[in-house]
N, CA, C and O atoms as CSV, one atom per row, in Angstrom:
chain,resi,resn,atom,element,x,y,z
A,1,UNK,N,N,73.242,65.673,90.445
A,1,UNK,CA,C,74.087,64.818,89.659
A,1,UNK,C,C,74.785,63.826,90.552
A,1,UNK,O,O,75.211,63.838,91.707
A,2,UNK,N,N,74.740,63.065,89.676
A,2,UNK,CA,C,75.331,61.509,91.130
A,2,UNK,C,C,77.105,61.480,90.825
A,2,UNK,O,O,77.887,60.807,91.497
A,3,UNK,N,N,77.467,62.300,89.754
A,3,UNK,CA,C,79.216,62.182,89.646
A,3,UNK,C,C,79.268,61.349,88.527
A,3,UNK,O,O,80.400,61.555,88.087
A,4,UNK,N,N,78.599,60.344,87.634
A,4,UNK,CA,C,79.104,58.988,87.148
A,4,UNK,C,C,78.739,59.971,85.766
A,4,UNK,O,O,77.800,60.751,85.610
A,5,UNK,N,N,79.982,59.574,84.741
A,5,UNK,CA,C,80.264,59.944,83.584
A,5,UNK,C,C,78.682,59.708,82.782
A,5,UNK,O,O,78.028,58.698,83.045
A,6,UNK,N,N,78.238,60.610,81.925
A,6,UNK,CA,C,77.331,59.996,80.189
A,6,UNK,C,C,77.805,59.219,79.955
A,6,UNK,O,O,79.000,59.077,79.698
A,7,UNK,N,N,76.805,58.345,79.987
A,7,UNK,CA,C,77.364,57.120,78.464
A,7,UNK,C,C,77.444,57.742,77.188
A,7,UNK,O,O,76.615,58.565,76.801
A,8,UNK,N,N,78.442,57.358,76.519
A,8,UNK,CA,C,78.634,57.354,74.955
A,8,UNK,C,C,78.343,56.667,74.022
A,8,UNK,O,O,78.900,55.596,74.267
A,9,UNK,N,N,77.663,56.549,72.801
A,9,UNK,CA,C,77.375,55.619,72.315
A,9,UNK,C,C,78.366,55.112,71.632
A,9,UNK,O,O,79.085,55.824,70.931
A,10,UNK,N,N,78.566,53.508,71.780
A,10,UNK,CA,C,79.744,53.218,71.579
A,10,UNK,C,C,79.712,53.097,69.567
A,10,UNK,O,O,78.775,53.343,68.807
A,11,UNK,N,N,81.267,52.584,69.219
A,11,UNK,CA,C,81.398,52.301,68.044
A,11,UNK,C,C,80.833,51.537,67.412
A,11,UNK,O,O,80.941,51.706,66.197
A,12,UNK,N,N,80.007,50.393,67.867
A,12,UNK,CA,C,79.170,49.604,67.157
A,12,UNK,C,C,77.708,49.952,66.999
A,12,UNK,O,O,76.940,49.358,66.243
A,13,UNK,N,N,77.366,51.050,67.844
A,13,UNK,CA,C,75.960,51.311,67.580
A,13,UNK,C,C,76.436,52.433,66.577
A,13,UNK,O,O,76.038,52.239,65.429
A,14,UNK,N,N,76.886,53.098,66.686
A,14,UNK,CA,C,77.371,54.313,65.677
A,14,UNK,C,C,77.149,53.628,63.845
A,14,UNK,O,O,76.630,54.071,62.820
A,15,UNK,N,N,77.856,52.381,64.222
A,15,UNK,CA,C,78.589,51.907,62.725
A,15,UNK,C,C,77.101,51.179,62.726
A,15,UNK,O,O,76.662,50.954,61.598
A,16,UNK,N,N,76.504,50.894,63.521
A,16,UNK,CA,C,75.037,50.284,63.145
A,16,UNK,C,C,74.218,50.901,62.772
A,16,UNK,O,O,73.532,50.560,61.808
A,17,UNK,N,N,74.057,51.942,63.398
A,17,UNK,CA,C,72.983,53.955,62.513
A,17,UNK,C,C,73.670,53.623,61.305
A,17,UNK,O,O,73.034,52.905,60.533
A,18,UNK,N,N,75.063,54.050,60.882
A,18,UNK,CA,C,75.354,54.326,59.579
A,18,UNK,C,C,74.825,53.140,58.834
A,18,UNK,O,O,73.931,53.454,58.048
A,19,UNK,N,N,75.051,52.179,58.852
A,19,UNK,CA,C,74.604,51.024,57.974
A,19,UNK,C,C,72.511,50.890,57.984
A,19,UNK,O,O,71.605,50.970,57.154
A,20,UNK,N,N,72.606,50.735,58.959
A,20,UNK,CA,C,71.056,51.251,58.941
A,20,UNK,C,C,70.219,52.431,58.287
A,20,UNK,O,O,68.991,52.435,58.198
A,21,UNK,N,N,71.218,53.601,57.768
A,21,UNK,CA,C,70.991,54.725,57.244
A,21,UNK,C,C,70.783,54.417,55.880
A,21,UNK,O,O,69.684,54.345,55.331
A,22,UNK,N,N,72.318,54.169,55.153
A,22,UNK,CA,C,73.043,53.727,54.202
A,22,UNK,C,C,72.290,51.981,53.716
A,22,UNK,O,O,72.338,51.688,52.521
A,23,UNK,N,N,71.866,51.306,54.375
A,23,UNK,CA,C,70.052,50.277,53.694
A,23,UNK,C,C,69.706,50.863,53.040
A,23,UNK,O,O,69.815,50.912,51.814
A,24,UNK,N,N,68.787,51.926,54.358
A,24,UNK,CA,C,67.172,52.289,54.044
A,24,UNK,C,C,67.423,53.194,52.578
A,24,UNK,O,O,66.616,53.014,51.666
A,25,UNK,N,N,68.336,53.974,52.423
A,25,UNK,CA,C,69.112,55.056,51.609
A,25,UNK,C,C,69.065,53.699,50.140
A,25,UNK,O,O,68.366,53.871,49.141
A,26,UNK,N,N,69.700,52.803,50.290
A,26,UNK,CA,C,69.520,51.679,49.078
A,26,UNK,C,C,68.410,51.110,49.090
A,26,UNK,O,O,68.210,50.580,47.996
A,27,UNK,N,N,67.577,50.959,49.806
A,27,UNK,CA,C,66.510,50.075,49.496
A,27,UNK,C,C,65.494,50.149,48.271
A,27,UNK,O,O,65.206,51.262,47.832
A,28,UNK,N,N,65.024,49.177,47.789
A,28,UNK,CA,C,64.043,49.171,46.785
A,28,UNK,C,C,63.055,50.623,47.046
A,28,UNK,O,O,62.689,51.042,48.144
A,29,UNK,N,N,62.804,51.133,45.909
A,29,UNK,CA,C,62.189,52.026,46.266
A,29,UNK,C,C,61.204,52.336,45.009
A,29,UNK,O,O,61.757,52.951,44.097
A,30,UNK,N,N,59.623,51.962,44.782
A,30,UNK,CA,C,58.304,51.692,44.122
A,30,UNK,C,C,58.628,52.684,43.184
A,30,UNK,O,O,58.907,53.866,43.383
A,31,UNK,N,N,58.523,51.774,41.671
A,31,UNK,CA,C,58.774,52.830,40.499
A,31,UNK,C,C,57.415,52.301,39.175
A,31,UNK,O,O,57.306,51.300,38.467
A,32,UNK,N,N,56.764,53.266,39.308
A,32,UNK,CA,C,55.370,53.281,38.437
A,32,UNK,C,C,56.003,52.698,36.811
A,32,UNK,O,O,56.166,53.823,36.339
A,33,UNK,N,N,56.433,51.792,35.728
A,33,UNK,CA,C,56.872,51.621,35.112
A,33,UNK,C,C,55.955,51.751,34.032
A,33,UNK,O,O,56.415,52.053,32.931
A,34,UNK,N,N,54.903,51.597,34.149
A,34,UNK,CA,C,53.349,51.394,33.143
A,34,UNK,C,C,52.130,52.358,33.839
A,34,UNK,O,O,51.634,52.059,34.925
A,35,UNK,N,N,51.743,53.481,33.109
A,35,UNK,CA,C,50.656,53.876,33.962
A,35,UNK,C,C,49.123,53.032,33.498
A,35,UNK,O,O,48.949,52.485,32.409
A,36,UNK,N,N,48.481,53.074,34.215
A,36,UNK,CA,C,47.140,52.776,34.237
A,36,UNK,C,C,46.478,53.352,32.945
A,36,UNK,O,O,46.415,54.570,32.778
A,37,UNK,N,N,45.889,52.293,31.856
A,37,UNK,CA,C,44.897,52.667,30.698
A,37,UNK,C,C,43.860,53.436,31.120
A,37,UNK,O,O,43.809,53.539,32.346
A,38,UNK,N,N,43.086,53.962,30.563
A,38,UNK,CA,C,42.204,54.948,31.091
A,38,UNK,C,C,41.290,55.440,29.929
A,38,UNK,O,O,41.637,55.990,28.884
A,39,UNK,N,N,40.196,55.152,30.306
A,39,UNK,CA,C,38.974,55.640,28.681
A,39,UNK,C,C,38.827,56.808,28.576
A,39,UNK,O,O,38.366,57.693,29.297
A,40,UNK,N,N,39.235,56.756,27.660
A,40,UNK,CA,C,38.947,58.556,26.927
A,40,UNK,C,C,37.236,58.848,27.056
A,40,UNK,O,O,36.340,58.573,26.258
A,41,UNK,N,N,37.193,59.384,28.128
A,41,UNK,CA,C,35.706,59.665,28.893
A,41,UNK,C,C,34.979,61.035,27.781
A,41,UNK,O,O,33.812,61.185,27.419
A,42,UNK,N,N,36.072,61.772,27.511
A,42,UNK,CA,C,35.940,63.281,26.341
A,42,UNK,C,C,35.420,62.803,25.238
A,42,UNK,O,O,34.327,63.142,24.785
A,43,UNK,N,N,36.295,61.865,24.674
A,43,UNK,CA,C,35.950,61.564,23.373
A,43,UNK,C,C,34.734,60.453,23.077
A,43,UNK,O,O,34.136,60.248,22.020
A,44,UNK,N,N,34.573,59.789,24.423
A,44,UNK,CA,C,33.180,58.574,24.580
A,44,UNK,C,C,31.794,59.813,24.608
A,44,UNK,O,O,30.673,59.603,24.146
A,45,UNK,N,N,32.283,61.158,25.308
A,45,UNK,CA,C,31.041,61.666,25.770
A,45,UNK,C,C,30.886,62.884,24.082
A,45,UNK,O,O,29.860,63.542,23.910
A,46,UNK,N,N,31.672,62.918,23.412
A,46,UNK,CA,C,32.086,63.131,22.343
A,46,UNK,C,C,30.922,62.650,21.345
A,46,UNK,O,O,29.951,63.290,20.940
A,47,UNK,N,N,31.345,61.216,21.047
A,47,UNK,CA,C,30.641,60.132,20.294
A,47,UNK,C,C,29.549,60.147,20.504
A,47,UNK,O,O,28.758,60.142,19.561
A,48,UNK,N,N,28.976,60.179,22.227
A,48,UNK,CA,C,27.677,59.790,22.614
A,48,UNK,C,C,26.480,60.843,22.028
A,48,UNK,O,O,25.482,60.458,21.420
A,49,UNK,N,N,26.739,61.980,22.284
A,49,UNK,CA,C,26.178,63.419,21.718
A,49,UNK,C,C,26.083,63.528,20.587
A,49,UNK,O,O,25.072,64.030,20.097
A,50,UNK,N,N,27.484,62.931,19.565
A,50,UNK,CA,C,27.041,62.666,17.995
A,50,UNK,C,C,26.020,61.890,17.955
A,50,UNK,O,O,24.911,62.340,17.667
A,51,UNK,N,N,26.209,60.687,18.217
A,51,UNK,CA,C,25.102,60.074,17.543
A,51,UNK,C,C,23.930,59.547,18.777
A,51,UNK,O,O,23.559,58.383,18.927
A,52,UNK,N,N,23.480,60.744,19.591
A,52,UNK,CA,C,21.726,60.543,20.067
A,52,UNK,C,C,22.082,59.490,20.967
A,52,UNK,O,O,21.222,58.614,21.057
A,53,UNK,N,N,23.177,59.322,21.702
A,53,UNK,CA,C,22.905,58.675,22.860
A,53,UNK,C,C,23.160,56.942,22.687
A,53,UNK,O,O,22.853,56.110,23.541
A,54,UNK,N,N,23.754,56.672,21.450
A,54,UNK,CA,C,24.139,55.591,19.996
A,54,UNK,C,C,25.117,54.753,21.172
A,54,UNK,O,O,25.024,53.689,21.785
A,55,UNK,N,N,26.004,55.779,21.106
A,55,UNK,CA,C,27.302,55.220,21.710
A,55,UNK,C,C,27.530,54.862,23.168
A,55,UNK,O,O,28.482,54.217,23.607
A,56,UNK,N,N,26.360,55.454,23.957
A,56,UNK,CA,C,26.467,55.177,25.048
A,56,UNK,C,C,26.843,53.781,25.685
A,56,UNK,O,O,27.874,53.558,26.319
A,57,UNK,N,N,25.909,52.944,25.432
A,57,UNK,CA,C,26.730,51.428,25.241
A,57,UNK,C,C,28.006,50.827,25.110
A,57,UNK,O,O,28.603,50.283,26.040
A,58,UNK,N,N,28.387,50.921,24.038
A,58,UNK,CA,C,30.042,51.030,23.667
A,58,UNK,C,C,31.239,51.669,24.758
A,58,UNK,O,O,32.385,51.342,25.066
A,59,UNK,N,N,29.909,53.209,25.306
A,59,UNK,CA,C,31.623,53.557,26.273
A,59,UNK,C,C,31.327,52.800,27.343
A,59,UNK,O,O,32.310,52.413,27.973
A,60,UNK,N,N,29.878,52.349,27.888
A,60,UNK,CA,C,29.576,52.063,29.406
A,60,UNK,C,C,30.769,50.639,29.245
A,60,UNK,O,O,31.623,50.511,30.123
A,61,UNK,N,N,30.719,49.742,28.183
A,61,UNK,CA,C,31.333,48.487,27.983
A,61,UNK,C,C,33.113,48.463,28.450
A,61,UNK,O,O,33.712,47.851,29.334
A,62,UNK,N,N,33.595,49.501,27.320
A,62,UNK,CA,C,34.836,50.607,27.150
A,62,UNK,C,C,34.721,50.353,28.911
A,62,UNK,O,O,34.974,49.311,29.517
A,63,UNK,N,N,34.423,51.192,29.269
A,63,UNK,CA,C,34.562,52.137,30.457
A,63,UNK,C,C,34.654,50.677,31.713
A,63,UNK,O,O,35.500,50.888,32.582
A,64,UNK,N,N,34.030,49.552,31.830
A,64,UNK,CA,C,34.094,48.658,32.671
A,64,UNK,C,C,35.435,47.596,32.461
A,64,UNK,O,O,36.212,47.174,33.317
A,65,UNK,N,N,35.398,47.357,31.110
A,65,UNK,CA,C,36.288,46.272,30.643
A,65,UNK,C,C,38.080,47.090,31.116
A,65,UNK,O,O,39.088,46.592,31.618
A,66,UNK,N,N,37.825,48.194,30.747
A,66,UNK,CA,C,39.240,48.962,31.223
A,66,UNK,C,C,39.297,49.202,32.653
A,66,UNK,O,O,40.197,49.967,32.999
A,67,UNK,N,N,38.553,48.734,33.567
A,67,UNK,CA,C,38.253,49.015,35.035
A,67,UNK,C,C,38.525,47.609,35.389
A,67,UNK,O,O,38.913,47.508,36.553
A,68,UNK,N,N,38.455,46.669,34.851
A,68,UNK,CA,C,38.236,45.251,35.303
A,68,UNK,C,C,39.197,44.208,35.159
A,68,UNK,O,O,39.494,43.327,35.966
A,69,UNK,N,N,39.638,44.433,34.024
A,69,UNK,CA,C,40.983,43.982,32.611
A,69,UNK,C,C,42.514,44.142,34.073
A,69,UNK,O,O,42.849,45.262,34.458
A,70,UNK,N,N,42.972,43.273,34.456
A,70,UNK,CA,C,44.444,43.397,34.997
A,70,UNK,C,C,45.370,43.937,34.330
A,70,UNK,O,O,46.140,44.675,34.944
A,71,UNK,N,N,45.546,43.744,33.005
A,71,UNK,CA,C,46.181,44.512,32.036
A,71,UNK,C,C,46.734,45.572,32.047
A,71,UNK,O,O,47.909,45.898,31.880
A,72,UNK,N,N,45.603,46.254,32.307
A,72,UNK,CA,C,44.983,47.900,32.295
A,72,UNK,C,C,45.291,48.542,33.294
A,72,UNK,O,O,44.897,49.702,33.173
A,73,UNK,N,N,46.062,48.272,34.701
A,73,UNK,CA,C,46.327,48.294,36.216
A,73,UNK,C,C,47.901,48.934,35.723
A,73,UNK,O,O,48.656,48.549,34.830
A,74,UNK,N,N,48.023,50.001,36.653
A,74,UNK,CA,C,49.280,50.613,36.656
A,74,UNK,C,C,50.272,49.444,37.225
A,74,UNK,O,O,49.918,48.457,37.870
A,75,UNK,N,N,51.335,49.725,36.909
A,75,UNK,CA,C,52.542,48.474,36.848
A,75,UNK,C,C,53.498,48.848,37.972
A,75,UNK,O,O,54.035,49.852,37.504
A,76,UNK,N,N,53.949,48.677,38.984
A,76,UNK,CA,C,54.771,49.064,39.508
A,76,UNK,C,C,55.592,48.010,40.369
A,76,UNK,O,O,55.166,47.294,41.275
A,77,UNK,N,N,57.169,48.119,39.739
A,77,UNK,CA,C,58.191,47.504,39.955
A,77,UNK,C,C,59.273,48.133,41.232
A,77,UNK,O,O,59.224,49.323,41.541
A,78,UNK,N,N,59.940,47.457,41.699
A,78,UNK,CA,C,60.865,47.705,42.889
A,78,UNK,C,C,62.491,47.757,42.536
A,78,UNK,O,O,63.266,46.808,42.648
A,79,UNK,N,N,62.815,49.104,42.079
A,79,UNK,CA,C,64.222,48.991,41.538
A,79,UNK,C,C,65.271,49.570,42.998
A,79,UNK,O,O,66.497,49.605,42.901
């Protein structure tokens, strides 16, 4: 040991952690407001089996347009 006191961290870095804490602690923080549409895959594979393979079309259509559509995209806002 060379004799010379620890430094302490002084009062402004202290009060700078807390405020730096007390941000991040407020900051915006990602809130799902709208979930994502989603094709009823049960009830397409449902339909399809009723009617001989009929409906298949309809869900493949279903099934892209709800994949593609921005709309349809989970929503998420910054409160």
């Amino acid at each position: 040991m060379t004799g010379r006191p620890v430094p302490t961290p002084s009062q402004e870095s202290i009060n700078a952690a807390a405020w730096a804490a007390y941000y991040q602690a407020q900051a915006q923080q990602p809130v799902v407001t709208r979930p994502a549409k989603r094709t009823m895959h049960g009830l397409h594979a449902v339909l399809t089996f009723a009617t001989c393979g009929l409906w298949l079309p309809v869900w493949l259509l279903a099934w892209i347009l709800n994949e593609l559509h921005p709309a349809n995209r989970a929503k998420v806002e910054y409160r």
